[in-house]
C-alpha positions in Angstrom: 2.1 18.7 13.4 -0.8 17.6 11.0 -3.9 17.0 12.5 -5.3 13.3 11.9 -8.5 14.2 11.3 -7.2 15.5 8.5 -7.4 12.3 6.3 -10.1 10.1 8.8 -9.6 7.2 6.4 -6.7 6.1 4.4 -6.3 3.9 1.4 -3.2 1.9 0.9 -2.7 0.3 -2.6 0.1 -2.1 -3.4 0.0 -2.9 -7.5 1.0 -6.5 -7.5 1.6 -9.0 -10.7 -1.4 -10.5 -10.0 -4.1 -8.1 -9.2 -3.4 -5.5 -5.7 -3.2 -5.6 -2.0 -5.2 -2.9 -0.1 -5.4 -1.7 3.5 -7.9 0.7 4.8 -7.2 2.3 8.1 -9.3 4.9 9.6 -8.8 7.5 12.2 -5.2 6.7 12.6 -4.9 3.7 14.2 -7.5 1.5 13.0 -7.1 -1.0 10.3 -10.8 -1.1 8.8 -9.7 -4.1 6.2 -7.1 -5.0 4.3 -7.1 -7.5 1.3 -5.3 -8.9 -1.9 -7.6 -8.8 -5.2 -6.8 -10.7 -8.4 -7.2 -9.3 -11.9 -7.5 -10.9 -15.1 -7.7 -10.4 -18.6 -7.0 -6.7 -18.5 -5.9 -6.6 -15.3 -4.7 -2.3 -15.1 -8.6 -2.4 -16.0 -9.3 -5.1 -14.0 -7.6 -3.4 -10.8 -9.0 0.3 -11.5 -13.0 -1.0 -11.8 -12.2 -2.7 -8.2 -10.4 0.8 -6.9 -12.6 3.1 -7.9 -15.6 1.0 -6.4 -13.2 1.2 -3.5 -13.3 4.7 -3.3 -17.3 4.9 -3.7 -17.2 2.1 -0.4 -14.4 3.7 1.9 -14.9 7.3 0.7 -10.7 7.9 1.7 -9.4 11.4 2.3 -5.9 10.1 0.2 -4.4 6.9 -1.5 -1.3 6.2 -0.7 0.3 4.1 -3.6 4.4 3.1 -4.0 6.4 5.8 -6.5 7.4 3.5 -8.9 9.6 6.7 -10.4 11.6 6.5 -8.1 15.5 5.9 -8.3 16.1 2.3 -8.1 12.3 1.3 -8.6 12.4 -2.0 -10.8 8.3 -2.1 -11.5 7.4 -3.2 -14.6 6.1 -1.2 -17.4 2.2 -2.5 -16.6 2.9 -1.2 -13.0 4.4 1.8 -13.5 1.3 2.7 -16.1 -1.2 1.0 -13.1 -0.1 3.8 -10.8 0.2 6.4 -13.2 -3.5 5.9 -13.8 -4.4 5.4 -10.0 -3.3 8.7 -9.3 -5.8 10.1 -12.1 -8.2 8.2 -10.8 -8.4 9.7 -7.3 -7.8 13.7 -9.1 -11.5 12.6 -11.2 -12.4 11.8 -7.7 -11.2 14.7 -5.1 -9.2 11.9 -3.7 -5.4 13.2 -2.6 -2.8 10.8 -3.9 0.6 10.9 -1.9 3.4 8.7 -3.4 5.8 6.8 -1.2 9.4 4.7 -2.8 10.4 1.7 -1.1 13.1 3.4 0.4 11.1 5.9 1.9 8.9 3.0 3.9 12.1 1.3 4.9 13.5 4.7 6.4 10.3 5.8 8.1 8.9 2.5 9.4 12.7 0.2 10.0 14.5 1.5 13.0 17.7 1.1 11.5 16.2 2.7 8.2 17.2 -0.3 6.1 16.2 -3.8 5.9 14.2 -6.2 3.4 11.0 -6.4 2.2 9.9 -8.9 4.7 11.8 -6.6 7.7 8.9 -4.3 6.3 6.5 -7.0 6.6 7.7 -7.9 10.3 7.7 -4.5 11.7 3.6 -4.0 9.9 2.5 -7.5 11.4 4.1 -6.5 14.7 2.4 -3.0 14.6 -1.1 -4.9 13.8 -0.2 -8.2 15.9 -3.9 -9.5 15.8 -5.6 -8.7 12.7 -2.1 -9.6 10.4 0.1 -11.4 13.0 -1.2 -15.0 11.6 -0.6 -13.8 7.8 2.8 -13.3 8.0 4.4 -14.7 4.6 7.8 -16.8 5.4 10.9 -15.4 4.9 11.6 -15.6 1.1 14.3 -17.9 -0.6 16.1 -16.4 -3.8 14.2 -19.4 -5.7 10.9 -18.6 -4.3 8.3 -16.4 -5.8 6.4 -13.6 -3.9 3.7 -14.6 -1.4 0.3 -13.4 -2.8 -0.7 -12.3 0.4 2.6 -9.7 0.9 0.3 -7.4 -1.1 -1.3 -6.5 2.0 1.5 -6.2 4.4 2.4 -3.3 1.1 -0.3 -1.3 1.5 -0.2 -1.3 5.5 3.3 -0.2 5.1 2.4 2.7 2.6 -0.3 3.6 5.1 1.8 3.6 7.9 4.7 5.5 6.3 2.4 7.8 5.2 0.4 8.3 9.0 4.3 8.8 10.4 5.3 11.3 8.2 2.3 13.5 8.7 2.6 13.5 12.4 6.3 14.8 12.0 
């Protein structure tokens, strides 16, 4: 069993088409904040400025980010090249980065190991009931784009998968 002081604060970030949802939570059980930031113009630029300010502000002991190498990962090229960069980003900074697939999350934090995207959502607003309860996005229809706020329920479920696994 890892020790939880190990990593006192962990950053969560979820690359999104529009900019990033973040989640900081510290010592384990505390979410600190949590947040969806737009970019524009450059937005891999854009979203790296507002990271590594991030990381001057929060000071994390690792990022946890989504492994868009992953089998079955259908990120776009801007993505994929968003996290590659993230991850250098926290190296220049002694930051550990840890790497997560969607299908990790859904095995570590769905009690059936499988579910959708908002079953991921569900299970993060029920683990943080008052500070992400009311933000809940609605259940998606196939013509419906992505709420922007699912960014953050993301990056609390990167955090979270990543806080499970280490105290296995």
């Amino acid at each position: 069993m890892t020790n939880n002081t190990t990593y006192p604060r962990i950053l969560g970030i979820a690359p999104t088409s529009r900019g990033f949802g973040y989640a900081v939570l510290e010592g384990g059980e505390t979410l600190v904040d949590w947040a969806v930031k737009s970019a524009k113009g450059d937005k891999n630029a854009d979203c790296l400025k507002e990271v590594e300010a991030m990381f001057k502000c929060y000071e994390p002991g690792v990022i946890v980010l989504e492994d868009a190498s992953a089998e079955g990962s259908q990120r776009s090229p801007r993505i994929r090249k968003l996290i590659q960069e993230l991850v250098s980003l926290s190296s220049k900074h002694g930051i550990k980065a840890e790497l997560f697939s969607r299908d990790q999350v859904k095995r570590i934090l769905l009690s059936e190991g499988e579910g959708t995207k908002h079953d991921v959502a569900e299970a993060v607003a029920k683990r943080f009931p008052e500070e992400l309860g009311s933000r809940l996005p609605p259940k998606r229809k196939l013509w419906m784009s992505e709420n922007y706020g699912m960014g953050i329920f993301d990056a609390v479920a990167l955090v979270l998968a990543f806080r499970q696994r280490k105290k296995s």
